[in-house]
C-alpha positions as CSV (number, residue, x, y, z in Angstrom):
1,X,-1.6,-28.7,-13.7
2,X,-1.0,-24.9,-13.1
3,X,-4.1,-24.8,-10.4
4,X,-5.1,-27.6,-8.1
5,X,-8.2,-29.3,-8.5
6,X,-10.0,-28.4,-5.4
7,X,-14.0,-29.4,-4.3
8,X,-14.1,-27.0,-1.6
9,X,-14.2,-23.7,-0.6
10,X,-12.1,-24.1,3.0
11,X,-9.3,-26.5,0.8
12,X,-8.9,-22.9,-1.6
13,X,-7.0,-21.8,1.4
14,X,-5.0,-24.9,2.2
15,X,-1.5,-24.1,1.5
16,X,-0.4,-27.5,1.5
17,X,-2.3,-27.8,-1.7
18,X,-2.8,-24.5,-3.1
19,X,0.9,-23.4,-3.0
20,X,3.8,-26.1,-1.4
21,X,3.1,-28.3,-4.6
22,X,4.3,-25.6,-7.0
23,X,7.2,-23.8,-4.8
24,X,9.2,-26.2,-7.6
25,X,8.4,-24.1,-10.8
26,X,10.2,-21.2,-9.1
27,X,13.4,-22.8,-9.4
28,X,12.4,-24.2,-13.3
29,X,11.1,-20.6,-14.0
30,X,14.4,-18.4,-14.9
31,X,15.7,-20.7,-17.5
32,X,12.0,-21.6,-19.1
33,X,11.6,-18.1,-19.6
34,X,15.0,-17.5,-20.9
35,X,14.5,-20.6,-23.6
36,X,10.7,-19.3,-24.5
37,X,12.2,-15.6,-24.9
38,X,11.8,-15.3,-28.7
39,X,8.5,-16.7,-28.8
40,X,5.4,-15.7,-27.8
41,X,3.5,-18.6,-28.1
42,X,5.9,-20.7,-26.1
43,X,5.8,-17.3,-24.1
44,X,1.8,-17.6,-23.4
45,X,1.9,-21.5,-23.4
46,X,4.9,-21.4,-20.2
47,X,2.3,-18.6,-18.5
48,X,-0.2,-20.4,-18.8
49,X,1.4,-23.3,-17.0
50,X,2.9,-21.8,-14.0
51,X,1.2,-21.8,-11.4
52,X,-0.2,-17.4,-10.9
53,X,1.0,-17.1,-7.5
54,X,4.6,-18.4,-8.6
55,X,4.4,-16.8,-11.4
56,X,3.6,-13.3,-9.6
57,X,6.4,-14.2,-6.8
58,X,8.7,-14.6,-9.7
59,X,8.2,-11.2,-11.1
60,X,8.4,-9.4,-7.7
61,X,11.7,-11.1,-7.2
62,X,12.8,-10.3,-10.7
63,X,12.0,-6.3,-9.9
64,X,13.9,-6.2,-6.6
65,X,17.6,-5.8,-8.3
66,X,16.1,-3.4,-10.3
67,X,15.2,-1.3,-8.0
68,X,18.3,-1.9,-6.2
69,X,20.5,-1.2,-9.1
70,X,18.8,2.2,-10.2
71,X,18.7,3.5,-6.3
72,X,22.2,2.5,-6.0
73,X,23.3,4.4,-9.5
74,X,21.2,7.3,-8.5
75,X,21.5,7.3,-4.8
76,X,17.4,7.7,-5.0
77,X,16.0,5.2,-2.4
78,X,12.6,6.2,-4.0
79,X,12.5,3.7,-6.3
80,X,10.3,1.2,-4.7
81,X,8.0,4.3,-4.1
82,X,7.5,5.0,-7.5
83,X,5.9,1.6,-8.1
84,X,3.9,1.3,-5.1
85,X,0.9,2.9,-5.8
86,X,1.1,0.6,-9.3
87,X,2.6,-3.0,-8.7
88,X,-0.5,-4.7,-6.9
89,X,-3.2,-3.8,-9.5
90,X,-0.6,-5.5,-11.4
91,X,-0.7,-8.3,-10.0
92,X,-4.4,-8.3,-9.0
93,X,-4.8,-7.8,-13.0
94,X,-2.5,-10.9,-13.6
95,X,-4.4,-12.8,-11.3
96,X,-7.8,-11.5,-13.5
97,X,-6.2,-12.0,-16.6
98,X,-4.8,-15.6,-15.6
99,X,-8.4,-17.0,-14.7
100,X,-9.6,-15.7,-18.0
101,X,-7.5,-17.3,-19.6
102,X,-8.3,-20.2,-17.7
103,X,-11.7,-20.2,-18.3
104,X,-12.9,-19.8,-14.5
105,X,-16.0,-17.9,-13.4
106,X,-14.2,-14.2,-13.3
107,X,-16.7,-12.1,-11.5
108,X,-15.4,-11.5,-8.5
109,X,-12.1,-11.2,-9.8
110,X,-13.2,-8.3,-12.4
111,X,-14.8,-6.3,-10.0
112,X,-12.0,-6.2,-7.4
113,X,-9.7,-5.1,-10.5
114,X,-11.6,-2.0,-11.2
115,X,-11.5,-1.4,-7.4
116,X,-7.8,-1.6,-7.6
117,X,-7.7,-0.4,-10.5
118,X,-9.3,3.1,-8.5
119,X,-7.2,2.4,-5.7
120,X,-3.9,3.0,-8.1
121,X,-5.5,6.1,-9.5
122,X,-6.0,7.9,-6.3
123,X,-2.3,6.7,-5.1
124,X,-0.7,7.6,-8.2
125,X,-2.4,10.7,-8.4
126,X,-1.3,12.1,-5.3
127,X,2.2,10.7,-5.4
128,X,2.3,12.6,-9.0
129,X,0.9,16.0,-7.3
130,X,3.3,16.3,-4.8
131,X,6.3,15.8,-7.2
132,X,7.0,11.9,-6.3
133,X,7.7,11.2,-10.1
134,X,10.3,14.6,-10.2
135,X,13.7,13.7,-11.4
136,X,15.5,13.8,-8.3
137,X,12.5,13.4,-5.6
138,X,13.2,11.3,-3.1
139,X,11.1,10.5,0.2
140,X,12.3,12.7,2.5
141,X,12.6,9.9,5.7
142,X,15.5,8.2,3.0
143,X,17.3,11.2,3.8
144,X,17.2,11.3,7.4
145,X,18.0,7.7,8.2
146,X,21.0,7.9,6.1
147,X,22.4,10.3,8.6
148,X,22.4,8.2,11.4
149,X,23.2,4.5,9.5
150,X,26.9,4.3,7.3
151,X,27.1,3.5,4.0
152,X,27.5,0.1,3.9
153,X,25.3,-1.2,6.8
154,X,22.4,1.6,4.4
155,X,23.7,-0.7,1.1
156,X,22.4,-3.5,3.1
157,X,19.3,-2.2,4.3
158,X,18.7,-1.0,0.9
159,X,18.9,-4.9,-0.6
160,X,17.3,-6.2,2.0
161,X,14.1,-4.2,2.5
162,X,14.2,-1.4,0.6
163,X,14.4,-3.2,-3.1
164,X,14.2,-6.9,-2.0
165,X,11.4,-6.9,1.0
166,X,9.0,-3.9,0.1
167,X,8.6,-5.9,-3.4
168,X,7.4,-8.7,-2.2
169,X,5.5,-7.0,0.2
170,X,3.7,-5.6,-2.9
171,X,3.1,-9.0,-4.2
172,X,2.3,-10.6,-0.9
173,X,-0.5,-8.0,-0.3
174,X,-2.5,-9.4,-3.0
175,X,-2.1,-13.0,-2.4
176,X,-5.9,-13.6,-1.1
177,X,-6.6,-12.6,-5.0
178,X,-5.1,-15.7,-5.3
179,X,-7.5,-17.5,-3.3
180,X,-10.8,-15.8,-4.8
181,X,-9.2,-16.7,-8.1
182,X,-9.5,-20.3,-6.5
183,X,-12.3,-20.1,-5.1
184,X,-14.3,-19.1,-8.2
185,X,-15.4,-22.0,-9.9
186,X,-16.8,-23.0,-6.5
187,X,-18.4,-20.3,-4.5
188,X,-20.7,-18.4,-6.1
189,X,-20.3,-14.7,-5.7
190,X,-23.6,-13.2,-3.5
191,X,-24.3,-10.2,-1.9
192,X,-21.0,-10.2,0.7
193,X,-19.4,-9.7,-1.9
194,X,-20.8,-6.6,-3.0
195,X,-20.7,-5.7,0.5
196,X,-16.8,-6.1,0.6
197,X,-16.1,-4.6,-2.9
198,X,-18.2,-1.5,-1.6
199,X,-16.1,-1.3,1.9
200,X,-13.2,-1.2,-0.3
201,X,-14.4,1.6,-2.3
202,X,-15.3,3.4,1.0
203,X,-12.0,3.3,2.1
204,X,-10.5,4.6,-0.9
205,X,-12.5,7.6,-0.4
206,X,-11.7,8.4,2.9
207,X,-8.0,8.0,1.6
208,X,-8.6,10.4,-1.1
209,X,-10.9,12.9,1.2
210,X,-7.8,12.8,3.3
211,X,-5.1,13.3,0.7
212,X,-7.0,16.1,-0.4
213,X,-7.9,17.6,3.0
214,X,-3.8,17.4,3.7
215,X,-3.1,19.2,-0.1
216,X,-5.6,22.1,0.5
217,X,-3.3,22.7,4.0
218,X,-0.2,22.6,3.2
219,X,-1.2,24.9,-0.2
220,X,-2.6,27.0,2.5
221,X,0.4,27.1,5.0
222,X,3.0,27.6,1.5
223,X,1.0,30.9,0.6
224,X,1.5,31.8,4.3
225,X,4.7,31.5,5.2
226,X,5.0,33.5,1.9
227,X,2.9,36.1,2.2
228,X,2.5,36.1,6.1
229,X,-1.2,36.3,5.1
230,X,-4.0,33.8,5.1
231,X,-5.1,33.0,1.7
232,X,-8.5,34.6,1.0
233,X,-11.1,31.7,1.1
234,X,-9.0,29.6,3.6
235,X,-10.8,28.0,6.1
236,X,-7.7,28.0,7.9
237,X,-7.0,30.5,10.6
238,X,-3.5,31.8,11.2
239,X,-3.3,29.6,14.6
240,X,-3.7,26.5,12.1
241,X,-1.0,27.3,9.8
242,X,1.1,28.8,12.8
243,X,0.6,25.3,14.1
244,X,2.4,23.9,11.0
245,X,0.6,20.5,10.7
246,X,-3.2,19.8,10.1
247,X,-5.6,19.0,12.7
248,X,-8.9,19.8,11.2
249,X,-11.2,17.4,8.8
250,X,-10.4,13.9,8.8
251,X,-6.8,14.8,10.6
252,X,-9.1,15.7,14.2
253,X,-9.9,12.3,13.9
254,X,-7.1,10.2,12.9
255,X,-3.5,11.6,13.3
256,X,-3.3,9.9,10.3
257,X,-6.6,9.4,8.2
258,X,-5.1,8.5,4.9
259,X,-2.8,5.7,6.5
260,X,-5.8,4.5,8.1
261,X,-8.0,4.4,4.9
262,X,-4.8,3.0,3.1
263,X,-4.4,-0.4,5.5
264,X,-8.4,-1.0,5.5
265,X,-8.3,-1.4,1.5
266,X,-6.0,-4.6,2.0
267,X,-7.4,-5.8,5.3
268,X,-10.8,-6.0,3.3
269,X,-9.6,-8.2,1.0
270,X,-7.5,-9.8,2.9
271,X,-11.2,-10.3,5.0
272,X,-13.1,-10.6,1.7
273,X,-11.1,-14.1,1.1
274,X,-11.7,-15.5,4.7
275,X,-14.9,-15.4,4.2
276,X,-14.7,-16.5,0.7
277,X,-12.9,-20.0,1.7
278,X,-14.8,-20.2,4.5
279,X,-12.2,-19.8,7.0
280,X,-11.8,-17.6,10.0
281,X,-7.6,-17.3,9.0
282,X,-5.6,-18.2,6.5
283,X,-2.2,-18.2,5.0
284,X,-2.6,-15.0,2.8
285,X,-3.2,-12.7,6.0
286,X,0.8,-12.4,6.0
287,X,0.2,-9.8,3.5
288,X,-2.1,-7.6,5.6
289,X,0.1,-8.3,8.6
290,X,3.5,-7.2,7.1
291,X,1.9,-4.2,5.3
292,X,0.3,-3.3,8.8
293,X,3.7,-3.8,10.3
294,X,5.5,-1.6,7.6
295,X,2.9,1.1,8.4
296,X,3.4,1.4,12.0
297,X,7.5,1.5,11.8
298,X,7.2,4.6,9.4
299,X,4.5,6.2,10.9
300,X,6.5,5.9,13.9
301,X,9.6,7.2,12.3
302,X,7.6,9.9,10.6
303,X,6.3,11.1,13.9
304,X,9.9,10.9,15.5
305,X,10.8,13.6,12.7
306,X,7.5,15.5,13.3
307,X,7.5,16.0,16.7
308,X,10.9,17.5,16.8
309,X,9.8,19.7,13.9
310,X,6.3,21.0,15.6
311,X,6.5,21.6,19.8
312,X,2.6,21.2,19.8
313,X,2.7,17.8,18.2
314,X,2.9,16.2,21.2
315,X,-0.3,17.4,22.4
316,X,-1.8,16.1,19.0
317,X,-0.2,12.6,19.2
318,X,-1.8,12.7,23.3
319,X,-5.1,13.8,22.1
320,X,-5.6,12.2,18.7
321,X,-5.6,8.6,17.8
322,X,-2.5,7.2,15.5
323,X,-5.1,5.6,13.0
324,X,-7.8,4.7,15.0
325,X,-10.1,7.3,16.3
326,X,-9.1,8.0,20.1
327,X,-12.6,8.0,22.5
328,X,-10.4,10.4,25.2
329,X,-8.1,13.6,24.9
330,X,-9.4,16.6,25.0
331,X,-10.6,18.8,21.7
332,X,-8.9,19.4,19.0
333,X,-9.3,23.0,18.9
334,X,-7.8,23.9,22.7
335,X,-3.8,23.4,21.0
336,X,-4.8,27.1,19.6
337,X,-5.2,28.5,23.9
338,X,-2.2,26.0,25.2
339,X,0.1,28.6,26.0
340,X,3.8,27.7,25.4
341,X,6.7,27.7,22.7
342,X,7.0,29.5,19.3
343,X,5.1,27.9,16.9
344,X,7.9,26.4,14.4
345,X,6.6,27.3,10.8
């Protein structure tokens, strides 16, 4: 059978029976698929009996030389980027799709799609505004490590982690829809699970309010450095765009807001199926770790860049928190009286 026949909630998380009996179909996948290729009954009849979370691994496994192969043609180490804000509502999707199919209670499973479902639209969205899907674009950190890693050690970092290791990060994120898709014909879904779904939503506001709050400043700072005026309407003061970087809004909070927002949507669900199977931990928190991990090694990168870019970021990264809120530093507002070096535009 594709799913294990489970009777309660705390053996859904179990991966001794949930996913070591079906590491197997992996191997038997490739060549299945290959023989099945021209028809799509066979097609729907192999998907239906492969197991969803080896299924899922497959296909983030299958993208990886992909992405490698275009980067490496293009020498665009965006590639990955493009399909981040896309790739786990796939999979959450496939995961939806799959206990439909199935015939298992759904509920749960539909409304965290359409949450996901909003999470890609805001992602997309903002990747889109600021020219990620440009021929050419390319995340300008790429750029930067390539100047102090050669070629060939930077071809290995690119199959390993870049196209190999962000994709199944991707995938790995979304593996406690797995265990809500298990969990379904057993627990019944109740008001935690609105309460979850909404805490989800809440944080892909913030993310958005963030996004947006970052746009309208750096719109702001483009007319300025053009113009040498503010723009009229800005609720940005010379000393702000002087400055170079945004500490107002969300930003006087959070050095990084969005980021902050961004992690919660996954730690949510990653808490949503805890609860779910009845457990305090399980397996599927590897996603939510790793994607926590990822976040602090480029936010720390990014800062590195930053700080060398913006003499009074240093004061910001003393007085605001890196995601979390900090409760001491002084306010926001004194960088504008801390006498000192030219404000780098």
């Amino acid at each position: 059978m594709a799913l294990p026949m489970l009777k309660s909630a705390v053996a859904c998380a179990d991966f001794s029976k949930t996913v070591q009996p079906y590491i197997s179909q992996l191997n038997d996948l490739p060549p299945q698929v290959f023989q099945s290729a021209t028809s799509p009954q066979a097609l729907k009849d192999l998907y239906l009996n492969t197991n969803p979370l080896v299924s899922a691994f497959a296909f983030s496994l299958f993208l990886a030389p992909i992405f490698l192969v275009i980067s490496e043609i293009n020498r665009n180490y965006s590639q990955v980027d493009r399909a981040w804000s896309l790739l786990p509502t796939v999979y959450n999707i496939h995961y939806a799709l799959y206990g439909h199919a199935k015939g298992v209670p759904t509920q749960r499973l539909n409304s965290l799609t359409i949450i996901s479902a909003i999470w890609s639209a805001r992602l997309t969205f903002n990747y889109w505004r600021k020219g990620g899907y440009t021929v050419g674009s390319e995340d300008y950190r790429w750029e930067v490590l390539r100047k102090y890693i050669n070629p060939p050690l930077f071809f290995i970092f690119n199959v390993t982690f870049i196209s190999l290791a962000q994709s199944v990060l991707l995938f790995t994120v979304t593996t406690p829809t797995y265990l809500l898709l298990l969990t379904s014909p057993i627990v019944t879904p109740d008001m935690t699970d609105m309460i979850f779904s909404q805490f989800m939503l809440v944080s892909v506001f913030l993310a958005f309010t963030a996004d947006q709050q970052q746009w309208d400043f750096q719109n702001a700072k483009k007319s300025y450095q053009s113009t040498a005026k503010v723009p009229p309407g800005s609720r940005f003061s010379a000393r702000d765009l002087d400055r170079g970087f945004l500490t107002k809004g969300l930003w006087s909070l959070s050095r990084h807001p969005n980021f902050l927002a961004e992690q919660s949507v996954w730690i949510t669900l990653y808490l949503w199926s805890c609860w779910t199977t009845h457990t305090y931990y399980n397996w599927s928190g590897i996603g939510a770790v790793a994607y926590m991990a990822l976040f602090q090694a480029s936010t720390w990168f990014t800062e590195l860049i930053t700080a060398k870019k913006y003499p009074d970021y240093k004061i910001y990264q003393q007085r605001v928190g890196k995601f979390v809120p900090s409760l001491v530093g002084g306010a926001i507002g004194e960088l504008n009286d801390d006498a000192g070096e030219k404000k780098k535009v």
